[in-house]
C-alpha positions in Angstrom: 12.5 14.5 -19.2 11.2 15.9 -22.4 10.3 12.6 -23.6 8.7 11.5 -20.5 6.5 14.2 -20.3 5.0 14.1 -23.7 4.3 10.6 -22.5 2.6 11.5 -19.3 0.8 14.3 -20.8 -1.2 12.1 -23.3 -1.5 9.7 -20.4 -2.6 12.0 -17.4 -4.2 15.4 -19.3 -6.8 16.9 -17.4 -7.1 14.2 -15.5 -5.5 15.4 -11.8 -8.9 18.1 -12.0 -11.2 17.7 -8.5 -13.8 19.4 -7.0 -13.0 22.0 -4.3 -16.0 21.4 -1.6 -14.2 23.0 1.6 -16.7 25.8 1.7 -19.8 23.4 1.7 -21.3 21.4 4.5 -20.5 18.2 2.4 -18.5 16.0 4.5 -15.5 14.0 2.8 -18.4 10.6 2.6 -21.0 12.4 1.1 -18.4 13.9 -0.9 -17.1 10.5 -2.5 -20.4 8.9 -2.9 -22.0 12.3 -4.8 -19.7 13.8 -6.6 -18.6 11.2 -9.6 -17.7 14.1 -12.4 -17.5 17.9 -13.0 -21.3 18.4 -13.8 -21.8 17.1 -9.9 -19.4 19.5 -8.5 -20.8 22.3 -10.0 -24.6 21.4 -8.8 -23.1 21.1 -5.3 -21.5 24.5 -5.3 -18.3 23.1 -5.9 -14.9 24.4 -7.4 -13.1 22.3 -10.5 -9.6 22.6 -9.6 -6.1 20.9 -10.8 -3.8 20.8 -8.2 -0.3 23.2 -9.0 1.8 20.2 -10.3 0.1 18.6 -12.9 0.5 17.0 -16.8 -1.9 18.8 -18.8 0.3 20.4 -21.2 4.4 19.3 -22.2 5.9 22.2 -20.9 3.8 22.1 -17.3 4.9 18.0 -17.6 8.6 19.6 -17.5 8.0 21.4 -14.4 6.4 18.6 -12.4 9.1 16.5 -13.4 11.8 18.9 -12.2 10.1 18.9 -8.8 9.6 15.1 -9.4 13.6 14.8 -9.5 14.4 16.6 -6.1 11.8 14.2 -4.3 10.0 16.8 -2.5 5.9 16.1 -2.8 6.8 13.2 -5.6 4.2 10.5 -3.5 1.6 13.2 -4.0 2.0 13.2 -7.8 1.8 9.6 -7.7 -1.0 9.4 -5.8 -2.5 12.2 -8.0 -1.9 9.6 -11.0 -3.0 6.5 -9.6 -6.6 8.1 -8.3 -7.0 10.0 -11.7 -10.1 8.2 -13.9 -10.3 10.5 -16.8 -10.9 13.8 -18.0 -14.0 15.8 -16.4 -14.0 12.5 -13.7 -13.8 12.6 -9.9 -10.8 11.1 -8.6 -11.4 7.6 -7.2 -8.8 6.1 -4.5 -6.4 3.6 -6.1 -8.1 3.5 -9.4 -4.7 3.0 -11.5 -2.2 1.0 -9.1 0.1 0.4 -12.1 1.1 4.1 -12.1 2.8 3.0 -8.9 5.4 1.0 -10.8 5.9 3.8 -13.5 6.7 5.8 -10.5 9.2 3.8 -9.3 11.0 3.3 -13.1 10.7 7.2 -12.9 12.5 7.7 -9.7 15.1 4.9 -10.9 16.0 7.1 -14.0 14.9 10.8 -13.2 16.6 10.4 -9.7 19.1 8.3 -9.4 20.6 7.4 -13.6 20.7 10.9 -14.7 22.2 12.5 -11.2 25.0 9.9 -11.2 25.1 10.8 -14.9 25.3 14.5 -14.0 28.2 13.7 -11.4 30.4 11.8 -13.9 30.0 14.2 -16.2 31.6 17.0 -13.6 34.4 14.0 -12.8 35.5 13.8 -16.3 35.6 17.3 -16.7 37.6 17.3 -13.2 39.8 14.7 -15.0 40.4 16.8 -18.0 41.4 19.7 -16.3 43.9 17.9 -14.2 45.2 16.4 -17.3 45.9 19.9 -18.4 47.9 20.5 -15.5 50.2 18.3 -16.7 53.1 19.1 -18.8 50.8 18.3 -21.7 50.2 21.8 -21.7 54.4 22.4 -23.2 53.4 20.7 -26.9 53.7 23.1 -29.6 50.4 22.7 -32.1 51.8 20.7 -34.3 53.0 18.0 -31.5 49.7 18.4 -30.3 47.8 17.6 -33.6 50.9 14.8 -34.3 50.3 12.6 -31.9 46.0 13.4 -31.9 46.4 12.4 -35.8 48.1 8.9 -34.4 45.2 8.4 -32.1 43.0 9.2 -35.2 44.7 6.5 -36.9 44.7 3.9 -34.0 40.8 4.3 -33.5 40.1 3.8 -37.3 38.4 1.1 -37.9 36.5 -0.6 -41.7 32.7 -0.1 -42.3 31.4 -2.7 -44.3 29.4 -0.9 -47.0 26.2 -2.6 -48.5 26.2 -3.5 -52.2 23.3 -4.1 -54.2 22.9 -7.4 -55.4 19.5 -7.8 -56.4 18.7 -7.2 -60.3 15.4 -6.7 -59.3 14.1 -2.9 -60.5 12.0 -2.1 -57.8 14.8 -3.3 -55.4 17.4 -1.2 -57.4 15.2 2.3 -56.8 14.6 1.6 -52.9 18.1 0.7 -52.7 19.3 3.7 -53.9 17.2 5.5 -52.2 17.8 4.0 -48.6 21.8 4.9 -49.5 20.8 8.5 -50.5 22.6 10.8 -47.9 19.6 13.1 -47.5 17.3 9.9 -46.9 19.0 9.8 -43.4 18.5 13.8 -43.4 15.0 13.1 -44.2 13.9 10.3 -42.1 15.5 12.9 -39.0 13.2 15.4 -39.8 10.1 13.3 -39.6 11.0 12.1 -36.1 11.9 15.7 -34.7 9.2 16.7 -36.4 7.0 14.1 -34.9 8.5 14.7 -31.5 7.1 18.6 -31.8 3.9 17.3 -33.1 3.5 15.5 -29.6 5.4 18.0 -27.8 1.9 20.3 -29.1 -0.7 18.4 -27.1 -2.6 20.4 -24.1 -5.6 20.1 -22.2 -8.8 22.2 -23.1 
């Protein structure tokens, strides 16, 4: 959900924003074929609002997505999405139809991978506290680690470990360098690093 959000926040910030007219005498036509952007809205009288669920910051992403997941007022989000045209810009009706289809991927993971996720996570803890209703529970520790070492052992398996081969400098360094244990370290921090860096974005 984290993800996903950074993703519709750089996609969708400050772009659900319309203008509030209901205390004018515009009707709803005069209304769609004046105001085009927030500059008209606010010559009419008008009121620059975001509706409650929106993706203008990470964090506010992560709320709408937690609504998003029970499916109560998702197809107003979507709609929200699909008539959004870009930041400071009226709404126009269906002006981004693909958004439909990210919806529906959306609902496909958010709703129905990660609940059946959830519930097969709370059988195989079921499953693990039945197993220690067993008689499992009459091994002394050092049965217990015994026969855990012999699954250890079963479950080992080789890893084939890279050798350098090339008597090539240049290829030497970066080779060394690529089997450095705190490359891996390093390469980690970048990406959660990078993930933050994204994670930062708001609107205004």
């Amino acid at each position: 959900m984290f993800i996903i959000s950074i993703l519709l926040t750089t996609l969708l910030s400050g772009k659900f924003f319309r203008c509030d007219l209901d205390h004018t005498l515009l009707s709803k036509e005069q209304q769609k074929h004046i105001i085009k952007n927030s500059w008209d809205c606010a010559d009419y009288g008008g009121e620059w609002v975001t509706p409650p669920l929106n993706f203008d910051n990470t964090l506010q992403g992560m709320l709408t997505l937690f609504v998003f997941q029970t499916k109560e007022g998702w197809i107003g989000i979507m709609w929200d999405s699909v008539d959004a045209v870009g930041v400071d810009m009226s709404p126009v009706e269906g002006y981004n139809p693909g958004y439909i289809i990210l919806y529906m991927i959306l609902v496909i993971i958010l709703c129905l991978l990660l609940v059946n996720m959830f519930v097969g996570i709370v059988i195989e803890t079921y499953n693990k506290e039945k197993d220690g209703l067993t008689f499992n529970q009459l091994l002394t520790n050092e049965q217990r680690s015994w026969i855990e070492l012999q699954l250890m052992t079963y479950k080992i398996k080789p890893v084939a470990k890279a050798k350098e081969s090339s008597s090539n400098k240049i290829h030497k360094f970066f080779f060394k360098v690529s089997q450095n244990v705190y490359f891996e370290n390093f390469v980690m921090l970048c990406i959660l690093l990078n993930t933050v860096a994204m994670a930062l974005l708001w609107f205004d």
